[in-house]
N, CA and C atoms as a LAMMPS dump frame, in Angstrom:
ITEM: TIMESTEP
0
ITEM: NUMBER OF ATOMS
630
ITEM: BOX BOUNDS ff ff ff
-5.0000000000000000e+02 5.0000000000000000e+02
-5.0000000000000000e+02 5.0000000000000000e+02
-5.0000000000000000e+02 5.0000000000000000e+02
ITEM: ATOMS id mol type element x y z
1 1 1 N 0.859 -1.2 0
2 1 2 C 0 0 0
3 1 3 C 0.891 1.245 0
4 2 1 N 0.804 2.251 -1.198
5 2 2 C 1.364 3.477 -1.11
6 2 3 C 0.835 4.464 0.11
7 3 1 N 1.593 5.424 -0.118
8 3 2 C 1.37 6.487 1.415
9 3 3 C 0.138 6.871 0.74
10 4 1 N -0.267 7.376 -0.587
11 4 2 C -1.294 7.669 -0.813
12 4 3 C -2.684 6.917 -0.691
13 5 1 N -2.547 5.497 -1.017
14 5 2 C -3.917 5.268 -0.772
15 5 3 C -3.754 4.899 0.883
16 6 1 N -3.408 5.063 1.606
17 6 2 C -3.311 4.929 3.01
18 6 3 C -4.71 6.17 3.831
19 7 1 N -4.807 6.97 2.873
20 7 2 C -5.641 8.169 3.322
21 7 3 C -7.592 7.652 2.895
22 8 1 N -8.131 7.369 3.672
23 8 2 C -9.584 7.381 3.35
24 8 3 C -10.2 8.345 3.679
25 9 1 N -11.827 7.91 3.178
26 9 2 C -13.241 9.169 3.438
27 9 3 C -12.919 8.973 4.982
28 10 1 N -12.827 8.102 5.977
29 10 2 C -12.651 7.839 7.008
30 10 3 C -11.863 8.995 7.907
31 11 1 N -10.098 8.615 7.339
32 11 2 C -9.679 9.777 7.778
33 11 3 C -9.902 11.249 7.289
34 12 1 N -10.484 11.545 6.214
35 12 2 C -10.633 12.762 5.834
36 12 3 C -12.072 13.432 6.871
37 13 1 N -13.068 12.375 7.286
38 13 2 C -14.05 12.848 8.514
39 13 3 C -13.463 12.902 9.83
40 14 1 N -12.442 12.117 9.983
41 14 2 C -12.046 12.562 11.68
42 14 3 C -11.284 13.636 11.66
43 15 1 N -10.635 13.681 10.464
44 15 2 C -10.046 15.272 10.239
45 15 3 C -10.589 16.499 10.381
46 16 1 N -12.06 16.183 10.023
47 16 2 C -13.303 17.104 9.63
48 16 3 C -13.547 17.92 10.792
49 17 1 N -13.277 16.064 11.763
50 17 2 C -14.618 16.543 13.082
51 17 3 C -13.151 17.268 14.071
52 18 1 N -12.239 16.931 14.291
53 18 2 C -11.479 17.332 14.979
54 18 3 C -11.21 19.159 14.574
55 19 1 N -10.851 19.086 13.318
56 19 2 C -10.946 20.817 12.687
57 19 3 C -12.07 21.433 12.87
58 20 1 N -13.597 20.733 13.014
59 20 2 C -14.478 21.441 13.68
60 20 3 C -14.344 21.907 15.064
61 21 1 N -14.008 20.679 15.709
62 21 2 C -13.563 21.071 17.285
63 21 3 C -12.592 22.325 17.755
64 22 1 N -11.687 22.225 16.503
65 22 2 C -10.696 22.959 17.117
66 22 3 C -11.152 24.736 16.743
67 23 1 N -11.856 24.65 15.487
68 23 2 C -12.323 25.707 14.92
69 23 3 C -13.503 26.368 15.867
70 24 1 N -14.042 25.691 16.745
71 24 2 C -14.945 25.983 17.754
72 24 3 C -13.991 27.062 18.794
73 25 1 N -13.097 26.054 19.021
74 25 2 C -11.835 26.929 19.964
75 25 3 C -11.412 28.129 19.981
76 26 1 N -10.863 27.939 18.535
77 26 2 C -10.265 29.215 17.718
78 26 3 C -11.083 30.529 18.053
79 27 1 N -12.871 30.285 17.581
80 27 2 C -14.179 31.535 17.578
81 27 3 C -14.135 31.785 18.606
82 28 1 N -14.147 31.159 20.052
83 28 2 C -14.117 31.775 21.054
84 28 3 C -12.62 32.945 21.469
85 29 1 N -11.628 32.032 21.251
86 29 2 C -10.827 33.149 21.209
87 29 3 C -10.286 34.513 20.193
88 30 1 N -11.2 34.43 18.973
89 30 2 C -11.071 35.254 18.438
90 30 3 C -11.946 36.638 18.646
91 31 1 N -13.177 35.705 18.844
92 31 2 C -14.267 36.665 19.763
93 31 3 C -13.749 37.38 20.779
94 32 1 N -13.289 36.671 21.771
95 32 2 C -12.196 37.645 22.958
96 32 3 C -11.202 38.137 22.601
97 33 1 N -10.691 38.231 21.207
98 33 2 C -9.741 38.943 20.571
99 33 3 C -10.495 40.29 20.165
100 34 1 N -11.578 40.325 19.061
101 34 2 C -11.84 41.216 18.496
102 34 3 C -12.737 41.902 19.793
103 35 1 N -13.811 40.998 20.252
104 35 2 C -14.925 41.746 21.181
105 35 3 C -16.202 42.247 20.438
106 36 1 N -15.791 41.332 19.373
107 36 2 C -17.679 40.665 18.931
108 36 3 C -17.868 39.118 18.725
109 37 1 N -19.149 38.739 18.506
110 37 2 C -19.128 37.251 18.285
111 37 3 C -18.793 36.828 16.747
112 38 1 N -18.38 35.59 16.978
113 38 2 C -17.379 35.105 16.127
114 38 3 C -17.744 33.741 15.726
115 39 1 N -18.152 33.013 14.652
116 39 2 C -17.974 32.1 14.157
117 39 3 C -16.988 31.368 13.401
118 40 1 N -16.625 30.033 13.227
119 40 2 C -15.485 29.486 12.434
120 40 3 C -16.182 27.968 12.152
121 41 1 N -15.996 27.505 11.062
122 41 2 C -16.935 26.415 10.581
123 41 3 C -15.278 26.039 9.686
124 42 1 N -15.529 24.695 9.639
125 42 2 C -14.881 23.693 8.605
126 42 3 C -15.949 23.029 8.182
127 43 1 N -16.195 23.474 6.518
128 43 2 C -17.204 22.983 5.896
129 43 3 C -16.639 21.523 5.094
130 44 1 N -15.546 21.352 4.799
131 44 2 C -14.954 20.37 4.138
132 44 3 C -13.041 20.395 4.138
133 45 1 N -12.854 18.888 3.909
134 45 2 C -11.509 18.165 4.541
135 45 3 C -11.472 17.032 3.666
136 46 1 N -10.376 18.07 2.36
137 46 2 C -10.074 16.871 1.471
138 46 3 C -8.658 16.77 1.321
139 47 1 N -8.284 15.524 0.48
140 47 2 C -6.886 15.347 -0.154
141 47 3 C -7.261 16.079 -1.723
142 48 1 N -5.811 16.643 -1.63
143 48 2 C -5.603 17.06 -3.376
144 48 3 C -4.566 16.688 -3.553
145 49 1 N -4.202 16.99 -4.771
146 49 2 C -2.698 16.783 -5.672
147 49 3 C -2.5 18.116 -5.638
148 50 1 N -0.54 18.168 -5.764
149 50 2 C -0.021 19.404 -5.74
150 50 3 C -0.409 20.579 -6.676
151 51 1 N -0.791 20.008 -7.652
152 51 2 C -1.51 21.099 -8.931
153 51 3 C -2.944 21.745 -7.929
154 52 1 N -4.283 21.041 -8.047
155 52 2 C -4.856 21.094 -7.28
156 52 3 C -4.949 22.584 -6.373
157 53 1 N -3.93 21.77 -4.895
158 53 2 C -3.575 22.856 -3.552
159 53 3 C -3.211 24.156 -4.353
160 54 1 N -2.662 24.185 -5.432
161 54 2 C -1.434 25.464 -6.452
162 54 3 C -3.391 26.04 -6.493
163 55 1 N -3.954 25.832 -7.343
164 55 2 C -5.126 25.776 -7.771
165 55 3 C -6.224 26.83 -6.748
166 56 1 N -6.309 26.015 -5.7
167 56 2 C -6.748 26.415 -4.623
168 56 3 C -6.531 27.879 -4.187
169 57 1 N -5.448 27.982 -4.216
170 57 2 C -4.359 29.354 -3.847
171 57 3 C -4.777 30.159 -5.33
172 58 1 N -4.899 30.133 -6.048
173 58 2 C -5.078 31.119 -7.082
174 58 3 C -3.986 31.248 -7.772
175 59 1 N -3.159 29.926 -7.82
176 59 2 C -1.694 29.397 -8.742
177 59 3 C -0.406 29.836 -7.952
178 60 1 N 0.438 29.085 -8.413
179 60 2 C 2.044 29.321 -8.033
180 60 3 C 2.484 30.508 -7.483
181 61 1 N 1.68 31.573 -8.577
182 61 2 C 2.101 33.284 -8.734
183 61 3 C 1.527 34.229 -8.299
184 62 1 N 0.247 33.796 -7.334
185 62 2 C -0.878 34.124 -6.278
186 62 3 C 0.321 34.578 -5.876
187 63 1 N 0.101 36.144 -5.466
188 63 2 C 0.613 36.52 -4.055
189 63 3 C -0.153 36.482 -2.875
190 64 1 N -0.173 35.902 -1.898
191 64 2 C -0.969 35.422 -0.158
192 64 3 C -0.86 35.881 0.39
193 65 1 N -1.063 35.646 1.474
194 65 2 C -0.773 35.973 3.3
195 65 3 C -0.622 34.699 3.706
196 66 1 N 0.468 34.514 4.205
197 66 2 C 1.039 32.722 4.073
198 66 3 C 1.442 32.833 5.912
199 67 1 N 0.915 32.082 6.527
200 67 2 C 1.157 31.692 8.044
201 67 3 C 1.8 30.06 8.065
202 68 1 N 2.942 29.866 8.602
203 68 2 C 3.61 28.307 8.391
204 68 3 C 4.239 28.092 9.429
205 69 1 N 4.337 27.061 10.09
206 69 2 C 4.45 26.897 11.255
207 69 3 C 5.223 25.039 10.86
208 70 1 N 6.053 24.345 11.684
209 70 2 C 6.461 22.915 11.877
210 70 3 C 5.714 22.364 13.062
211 71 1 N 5.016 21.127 12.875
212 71 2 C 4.574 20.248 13.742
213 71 3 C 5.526 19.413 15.008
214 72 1 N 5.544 19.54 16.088
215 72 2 C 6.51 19.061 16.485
216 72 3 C 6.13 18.435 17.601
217 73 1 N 6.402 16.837 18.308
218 73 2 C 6.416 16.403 19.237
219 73 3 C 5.752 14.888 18.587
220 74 1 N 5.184 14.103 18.913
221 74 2 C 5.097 12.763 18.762
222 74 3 C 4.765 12.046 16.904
223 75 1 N 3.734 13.536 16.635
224 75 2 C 3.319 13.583 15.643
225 75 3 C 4.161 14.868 14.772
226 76 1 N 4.752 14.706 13.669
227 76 2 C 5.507 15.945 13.523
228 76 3 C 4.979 16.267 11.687
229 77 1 N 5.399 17.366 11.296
230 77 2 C 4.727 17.953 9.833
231 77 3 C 5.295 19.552 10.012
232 78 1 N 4.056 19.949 8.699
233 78 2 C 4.027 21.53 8.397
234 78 3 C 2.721 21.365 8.218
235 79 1 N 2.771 22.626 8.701
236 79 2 C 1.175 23.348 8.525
237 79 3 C 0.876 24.39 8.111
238 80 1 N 0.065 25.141 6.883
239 80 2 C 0.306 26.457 6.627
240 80 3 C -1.525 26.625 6.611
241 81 1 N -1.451 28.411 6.665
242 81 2 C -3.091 28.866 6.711
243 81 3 C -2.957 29.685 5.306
244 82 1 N -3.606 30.028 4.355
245 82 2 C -3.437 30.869 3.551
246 82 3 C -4.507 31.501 3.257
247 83 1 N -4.268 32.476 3.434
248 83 2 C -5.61 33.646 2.563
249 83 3 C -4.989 34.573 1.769
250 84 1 N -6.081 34.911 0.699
251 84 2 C -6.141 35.917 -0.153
252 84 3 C -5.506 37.252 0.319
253 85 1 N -5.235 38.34 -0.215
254 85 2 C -4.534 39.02 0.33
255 85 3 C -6.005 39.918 0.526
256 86 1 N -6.621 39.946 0.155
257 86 2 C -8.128 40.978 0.357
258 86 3 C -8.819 39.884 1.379
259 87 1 N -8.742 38.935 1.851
260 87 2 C -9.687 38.774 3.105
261 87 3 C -8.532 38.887 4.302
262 88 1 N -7.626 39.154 3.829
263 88 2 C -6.247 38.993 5.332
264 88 3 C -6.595 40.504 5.641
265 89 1 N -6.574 41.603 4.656
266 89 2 C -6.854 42.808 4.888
267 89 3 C -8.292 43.003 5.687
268 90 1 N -8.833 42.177 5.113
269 90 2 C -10.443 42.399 5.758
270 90 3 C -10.505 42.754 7.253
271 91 1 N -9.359 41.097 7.149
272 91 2 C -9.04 40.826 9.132
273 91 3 C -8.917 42.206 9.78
274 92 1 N -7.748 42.122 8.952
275 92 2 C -6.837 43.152 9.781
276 92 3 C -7.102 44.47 10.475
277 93 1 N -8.235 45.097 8.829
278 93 2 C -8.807 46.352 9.136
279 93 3 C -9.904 46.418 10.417
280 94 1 N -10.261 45.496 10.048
281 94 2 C -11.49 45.426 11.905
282 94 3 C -10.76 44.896 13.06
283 95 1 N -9.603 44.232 12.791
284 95 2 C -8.93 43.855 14.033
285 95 3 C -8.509 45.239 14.998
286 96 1 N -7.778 45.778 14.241
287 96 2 C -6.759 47.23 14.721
288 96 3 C -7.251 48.343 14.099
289 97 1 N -8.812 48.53 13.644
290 97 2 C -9.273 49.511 13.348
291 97 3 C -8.527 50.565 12.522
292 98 1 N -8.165 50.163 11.464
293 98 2 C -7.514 50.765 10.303
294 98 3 C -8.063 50.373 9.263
295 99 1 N -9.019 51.273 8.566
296 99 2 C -9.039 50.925 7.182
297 99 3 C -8.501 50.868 6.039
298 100 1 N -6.864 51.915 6.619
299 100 2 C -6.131 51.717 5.697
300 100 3 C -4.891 51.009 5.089
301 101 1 N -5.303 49.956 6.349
302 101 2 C -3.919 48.673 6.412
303 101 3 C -4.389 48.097 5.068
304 102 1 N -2.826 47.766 4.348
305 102 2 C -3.068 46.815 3.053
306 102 3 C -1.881 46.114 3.163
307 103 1 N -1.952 44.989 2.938
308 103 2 C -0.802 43.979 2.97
309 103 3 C 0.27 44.248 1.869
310 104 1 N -0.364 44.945 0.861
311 104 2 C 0.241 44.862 -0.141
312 104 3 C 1.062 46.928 -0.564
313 105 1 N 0.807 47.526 0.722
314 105 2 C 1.231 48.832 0.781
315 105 3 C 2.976 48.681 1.942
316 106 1 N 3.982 49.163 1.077
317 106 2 C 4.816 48.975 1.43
318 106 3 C 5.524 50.23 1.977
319 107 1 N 6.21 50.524 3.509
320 107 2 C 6.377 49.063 4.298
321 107 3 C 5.026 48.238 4.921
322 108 1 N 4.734 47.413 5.478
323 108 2 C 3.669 46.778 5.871
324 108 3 C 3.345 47.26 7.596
325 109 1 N 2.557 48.103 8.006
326 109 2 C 2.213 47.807 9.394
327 109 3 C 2.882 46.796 10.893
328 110 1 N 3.434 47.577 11.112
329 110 2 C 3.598 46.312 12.558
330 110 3 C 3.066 45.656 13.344
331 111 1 N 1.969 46.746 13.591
332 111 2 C 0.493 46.351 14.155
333 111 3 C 0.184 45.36 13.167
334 112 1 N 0.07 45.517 12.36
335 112 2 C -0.858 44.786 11.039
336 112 3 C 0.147 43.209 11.157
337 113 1 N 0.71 43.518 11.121
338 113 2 C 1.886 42.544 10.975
339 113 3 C 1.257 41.146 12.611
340 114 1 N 1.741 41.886 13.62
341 114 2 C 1.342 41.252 14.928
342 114 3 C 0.204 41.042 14.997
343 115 1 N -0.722 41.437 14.478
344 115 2 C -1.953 40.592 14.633
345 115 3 C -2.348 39.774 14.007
346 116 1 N -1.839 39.761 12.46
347 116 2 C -1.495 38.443 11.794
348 116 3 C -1.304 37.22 11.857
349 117 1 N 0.003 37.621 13.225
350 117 2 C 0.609 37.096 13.811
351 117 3 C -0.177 35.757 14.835
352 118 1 N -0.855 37.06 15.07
353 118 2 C -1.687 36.445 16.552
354 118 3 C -3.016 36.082 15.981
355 119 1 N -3.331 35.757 15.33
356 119 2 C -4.563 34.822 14.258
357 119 3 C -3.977 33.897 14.018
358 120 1 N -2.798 33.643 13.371
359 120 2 C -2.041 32.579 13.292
360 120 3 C -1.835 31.49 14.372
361 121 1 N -1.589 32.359 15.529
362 121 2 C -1.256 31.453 16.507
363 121 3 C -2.428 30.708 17.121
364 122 1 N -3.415 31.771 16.627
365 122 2 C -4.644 31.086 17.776
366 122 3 C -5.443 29.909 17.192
367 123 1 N -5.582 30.323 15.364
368 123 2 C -5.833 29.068 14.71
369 123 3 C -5.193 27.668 14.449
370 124 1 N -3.8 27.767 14.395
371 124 2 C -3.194 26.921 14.302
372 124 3 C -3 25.916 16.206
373 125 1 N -3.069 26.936 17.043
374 125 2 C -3.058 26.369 18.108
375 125 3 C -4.398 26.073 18.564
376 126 1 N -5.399 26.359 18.428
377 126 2 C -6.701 25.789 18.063
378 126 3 C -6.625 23.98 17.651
379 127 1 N -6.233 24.129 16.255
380 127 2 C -6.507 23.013 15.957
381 127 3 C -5.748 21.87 16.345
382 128 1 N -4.56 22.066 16.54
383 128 2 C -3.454 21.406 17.195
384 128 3 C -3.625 20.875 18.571
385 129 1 N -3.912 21.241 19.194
386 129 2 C -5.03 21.027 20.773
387 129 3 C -6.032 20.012 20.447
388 130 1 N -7.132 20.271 19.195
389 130 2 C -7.827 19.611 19.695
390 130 3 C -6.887 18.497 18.472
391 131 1 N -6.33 18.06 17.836
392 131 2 C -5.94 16.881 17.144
393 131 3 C -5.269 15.646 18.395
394 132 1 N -4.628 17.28 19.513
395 132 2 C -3.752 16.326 20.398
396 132 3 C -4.644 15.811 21.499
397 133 1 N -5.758 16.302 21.606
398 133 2 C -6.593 15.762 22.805
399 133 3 C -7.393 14.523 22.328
400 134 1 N -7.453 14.854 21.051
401 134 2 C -8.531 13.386 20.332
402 134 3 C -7.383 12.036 20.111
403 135 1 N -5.888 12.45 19.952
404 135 2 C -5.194 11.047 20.086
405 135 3 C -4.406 10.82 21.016
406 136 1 N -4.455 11.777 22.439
407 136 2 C -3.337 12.155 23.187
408 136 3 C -2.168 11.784 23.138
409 137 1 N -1.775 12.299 21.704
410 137 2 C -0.605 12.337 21.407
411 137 3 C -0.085 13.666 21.864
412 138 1 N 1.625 14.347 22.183
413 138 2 C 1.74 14.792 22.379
414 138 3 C 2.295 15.896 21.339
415 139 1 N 1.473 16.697 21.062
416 139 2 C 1.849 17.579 19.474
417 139 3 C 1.898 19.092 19.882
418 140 1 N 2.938 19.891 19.389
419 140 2 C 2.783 21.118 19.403
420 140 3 C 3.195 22.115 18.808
421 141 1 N 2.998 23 18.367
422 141 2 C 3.126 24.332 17.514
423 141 3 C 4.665 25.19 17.209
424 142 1 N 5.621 24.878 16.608
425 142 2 C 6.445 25.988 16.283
426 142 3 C 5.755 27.165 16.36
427 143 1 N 6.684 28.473 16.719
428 143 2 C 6.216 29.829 16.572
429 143 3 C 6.064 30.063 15.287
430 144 1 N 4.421 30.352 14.686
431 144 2 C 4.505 30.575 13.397
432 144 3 C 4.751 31.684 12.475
433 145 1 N 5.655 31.678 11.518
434 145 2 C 6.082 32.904 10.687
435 145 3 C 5.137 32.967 10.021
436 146 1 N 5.464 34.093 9.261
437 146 2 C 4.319 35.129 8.265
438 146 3 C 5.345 35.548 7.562
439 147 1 N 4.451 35.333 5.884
440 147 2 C 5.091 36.153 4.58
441 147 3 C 4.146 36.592 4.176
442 148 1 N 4.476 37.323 3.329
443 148 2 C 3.173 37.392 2.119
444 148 3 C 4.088 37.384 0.878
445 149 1 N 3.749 36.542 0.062
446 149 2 C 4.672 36.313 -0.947
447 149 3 C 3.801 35.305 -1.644
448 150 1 N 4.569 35.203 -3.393
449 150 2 C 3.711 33.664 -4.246
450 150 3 C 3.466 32.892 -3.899
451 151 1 N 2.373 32.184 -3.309
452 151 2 C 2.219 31.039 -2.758
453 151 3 C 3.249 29.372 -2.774
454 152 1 N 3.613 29.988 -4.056
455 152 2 C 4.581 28.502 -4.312
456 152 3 C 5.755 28.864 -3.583
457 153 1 N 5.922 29.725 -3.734
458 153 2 C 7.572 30.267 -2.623
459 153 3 C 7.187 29.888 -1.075
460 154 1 N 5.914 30.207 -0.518
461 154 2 C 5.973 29.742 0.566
462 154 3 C 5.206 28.372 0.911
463 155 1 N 4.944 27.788 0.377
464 155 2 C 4.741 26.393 0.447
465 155 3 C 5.921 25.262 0.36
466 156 1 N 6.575 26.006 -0.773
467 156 2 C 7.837 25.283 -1.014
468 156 3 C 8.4 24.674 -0.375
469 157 1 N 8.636 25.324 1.187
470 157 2 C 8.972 25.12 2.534
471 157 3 C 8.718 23.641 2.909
472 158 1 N 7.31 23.402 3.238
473 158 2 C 6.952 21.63 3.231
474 158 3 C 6.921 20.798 2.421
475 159 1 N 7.257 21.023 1.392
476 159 2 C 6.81 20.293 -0.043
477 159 3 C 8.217 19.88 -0.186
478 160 1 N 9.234 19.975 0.205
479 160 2 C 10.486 19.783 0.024
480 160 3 C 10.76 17.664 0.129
481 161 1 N 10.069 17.733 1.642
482 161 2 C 10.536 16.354 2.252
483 161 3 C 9.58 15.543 1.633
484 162 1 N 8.119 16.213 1.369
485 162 2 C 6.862 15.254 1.433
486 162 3 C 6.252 14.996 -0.355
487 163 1 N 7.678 15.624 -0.781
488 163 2 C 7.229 15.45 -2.368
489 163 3 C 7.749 13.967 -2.724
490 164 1 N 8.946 13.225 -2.13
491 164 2 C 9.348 12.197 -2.14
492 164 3 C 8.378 11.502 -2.253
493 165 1 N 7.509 11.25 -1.235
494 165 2 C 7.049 9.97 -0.606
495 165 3 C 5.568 10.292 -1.445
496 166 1 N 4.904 11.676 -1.301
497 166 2 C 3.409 11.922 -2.268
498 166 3 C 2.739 12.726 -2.672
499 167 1 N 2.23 12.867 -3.299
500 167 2 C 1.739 13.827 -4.534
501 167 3 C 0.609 14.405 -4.016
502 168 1 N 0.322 14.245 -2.869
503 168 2 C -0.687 15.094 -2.123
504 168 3 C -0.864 15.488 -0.702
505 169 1 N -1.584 16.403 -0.425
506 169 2 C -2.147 17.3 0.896
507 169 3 C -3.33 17.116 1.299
508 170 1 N -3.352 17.591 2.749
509 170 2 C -4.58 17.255 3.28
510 170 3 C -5.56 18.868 3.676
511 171 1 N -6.376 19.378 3.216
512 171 2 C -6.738 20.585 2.695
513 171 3 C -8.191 20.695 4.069
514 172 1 N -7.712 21.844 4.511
515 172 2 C -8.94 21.688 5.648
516 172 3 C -9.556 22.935 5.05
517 173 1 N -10.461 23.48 5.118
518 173 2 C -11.195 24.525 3.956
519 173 3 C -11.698 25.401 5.608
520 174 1 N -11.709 26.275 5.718
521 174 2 C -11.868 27.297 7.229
522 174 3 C -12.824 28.462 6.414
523 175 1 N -13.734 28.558 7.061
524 175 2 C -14.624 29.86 7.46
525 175 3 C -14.779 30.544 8.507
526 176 1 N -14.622 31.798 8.464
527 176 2 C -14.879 32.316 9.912
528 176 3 C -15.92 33.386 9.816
529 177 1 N -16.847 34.119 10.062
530 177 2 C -17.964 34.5 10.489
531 177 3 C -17.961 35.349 11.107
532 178 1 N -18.017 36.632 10.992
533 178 2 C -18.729 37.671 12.612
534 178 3 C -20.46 38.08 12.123
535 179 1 N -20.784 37.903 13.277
536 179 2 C -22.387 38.119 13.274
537 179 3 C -22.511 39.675 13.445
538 180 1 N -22.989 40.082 12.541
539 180 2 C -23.803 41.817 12.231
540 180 3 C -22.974 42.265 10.643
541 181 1 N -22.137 41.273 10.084
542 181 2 C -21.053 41.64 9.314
543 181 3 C -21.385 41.516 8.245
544 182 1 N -21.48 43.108 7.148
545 182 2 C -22.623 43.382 5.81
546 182 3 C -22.576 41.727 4.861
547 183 1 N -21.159 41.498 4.997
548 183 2 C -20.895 40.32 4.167
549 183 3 C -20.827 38.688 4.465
550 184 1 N -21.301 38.953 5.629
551 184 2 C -21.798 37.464 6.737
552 184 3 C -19.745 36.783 6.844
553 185 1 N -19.087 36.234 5.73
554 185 2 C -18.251 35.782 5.882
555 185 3 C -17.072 36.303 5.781
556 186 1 N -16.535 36.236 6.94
557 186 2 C -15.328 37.934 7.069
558 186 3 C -13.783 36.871 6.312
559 187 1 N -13.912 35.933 6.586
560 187 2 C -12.405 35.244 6.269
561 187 3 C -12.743 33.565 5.468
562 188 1 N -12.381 33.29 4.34
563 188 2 C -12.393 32.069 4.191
564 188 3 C -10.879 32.13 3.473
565 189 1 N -10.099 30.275 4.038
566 189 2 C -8.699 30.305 3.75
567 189 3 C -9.235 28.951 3.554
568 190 1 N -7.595 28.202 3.548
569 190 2 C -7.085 27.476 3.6
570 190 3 C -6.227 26.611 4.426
571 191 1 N -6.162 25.536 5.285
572 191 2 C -5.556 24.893 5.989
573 191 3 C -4.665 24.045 5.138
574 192 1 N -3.322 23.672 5.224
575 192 2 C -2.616 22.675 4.128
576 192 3 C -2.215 22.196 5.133
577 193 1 N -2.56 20.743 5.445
578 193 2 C -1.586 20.386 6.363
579 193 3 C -0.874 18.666 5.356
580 194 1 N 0.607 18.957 6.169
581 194 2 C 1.744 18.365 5.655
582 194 3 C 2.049 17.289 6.695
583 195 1 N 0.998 16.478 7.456
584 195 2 C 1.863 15.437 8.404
585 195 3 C 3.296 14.797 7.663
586 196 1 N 4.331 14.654 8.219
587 196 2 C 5.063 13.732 8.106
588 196 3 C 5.074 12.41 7.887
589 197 1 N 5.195 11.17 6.458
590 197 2 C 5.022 10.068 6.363
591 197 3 C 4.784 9.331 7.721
592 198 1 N 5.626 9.152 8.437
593 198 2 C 5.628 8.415 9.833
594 198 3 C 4.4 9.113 10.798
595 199 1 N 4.231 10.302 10.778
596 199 2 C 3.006 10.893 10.905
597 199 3 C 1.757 10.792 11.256
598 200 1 N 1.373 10.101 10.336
599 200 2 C 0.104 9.66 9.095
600 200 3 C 0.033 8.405 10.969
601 201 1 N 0.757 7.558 9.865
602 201 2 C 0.872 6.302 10.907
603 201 3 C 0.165 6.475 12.574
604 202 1 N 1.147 7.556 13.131
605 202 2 C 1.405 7.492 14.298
606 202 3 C -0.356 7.998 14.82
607 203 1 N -0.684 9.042 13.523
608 203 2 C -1.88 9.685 14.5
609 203 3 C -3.036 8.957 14.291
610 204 1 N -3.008 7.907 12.823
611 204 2 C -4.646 6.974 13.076
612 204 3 C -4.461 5.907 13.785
613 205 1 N -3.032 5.459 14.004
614 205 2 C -3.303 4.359 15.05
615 205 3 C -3.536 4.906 15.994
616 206 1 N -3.313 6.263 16.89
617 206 2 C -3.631 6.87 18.124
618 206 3 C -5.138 6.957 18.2
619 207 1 N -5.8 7.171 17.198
620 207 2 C -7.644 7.499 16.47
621 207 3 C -8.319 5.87 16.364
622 208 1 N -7.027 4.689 16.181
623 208 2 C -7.939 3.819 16.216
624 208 3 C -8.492 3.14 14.465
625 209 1 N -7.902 4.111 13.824
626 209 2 C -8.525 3.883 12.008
627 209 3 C -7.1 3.718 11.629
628 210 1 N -6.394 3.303 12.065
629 210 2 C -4.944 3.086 11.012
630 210 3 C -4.91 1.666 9.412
């Protein structure tokens, strides 16, 4: 059995339900971030091929808002969040009350920058929590950097080790929500996550579906 067909509908739903869990996490603390209410939904949790994920992103030459972080402790990987550069702004401008933060106005905000920052951390440590409480495995978060740059430049990063072994990612699809907000959905990204071959292994036998 290749690493690829190793992945089922199976694991792509406990993926689902756990990124729901953790995405539950995330709204509350983003809510106590901003200081309105806050929704975050994972509507879907698939595998793609590297074309595909490129795809997803709005190609190679997409410039993003790229958050990437290394998996580290029993279960280890990369993990990146990506959004558009017009819903990262969206964030940003209601985060720190600037309408005139743009990711793409140079130099970039510091403020703008650190709160980026700190979305990053809370989503990614969100979901990471709850992956590690559902296999109590012991998993945890590198401090995650921020670019904004072509998407393929910053992906590149995980794709290095995990192009060997397979030709695909595990794509968690994120919505987030503030209630009174003209456009109902303030942020939709991208989750790419990159477990590590040995990885894979370690976290469905911990789940029980290996």
């Amino acid at each position: 059995m290749t690493f690829n067909q190793k992945i089922t509908s199976l694991h792509l739903d406990v993926f689902k339900e756990i990124g729901n869990i953790g995405a539950a996490h995330a709204a509350t603390a983003l809510s106590n971030l901003l200081g309105k209410k806050i929704d975050m939904r994972v509507p879907k949790v698939e595998m793609v091929s590297f074309n595909d994920m490129m795809e997803l992103a709005g190609g190679s030459e997409n410039v993003v808002v790229g958050i990437y972080l290394r998996i580290e402790g029993d279960a280890e990987g990369s993990m990146f969040f990506i959004l558009p550069i017009e819903q990262a702004n969206r964030f940003i401008r209601r985060l720190i009350y600037d309408e005139s933060f743009d990711f793409k106005k140079q130099p970039v905000s510091e403020l703008g920058l650190s709160a980026m920052q700190e979305m990053g951390n809370i989503l990614s440590g969100s979901y990471l929590s709850a992956l590690s409480d559902f296999t109590n495995l012991k998993i945890y978060p590198t401090v995650p950097g921020l670019s904004v740059d072509m998407f393929g430049a910053i992906i590149s990063i995980g794709l290095i080790e995990l192009s060997h072994i397979s030709d695909n990612v595990i794509v968690i699809n994120t919505s987030i929500f503030e209630d009174g907000a003209e456009d109902q959905e303030t942020v939709k990204g991208h989750f790419f996550l990159l477990p590590d071959p040995d990885s894979f292994d370690a976290i469905f036998k911990a789940l029980g579906v290996s």
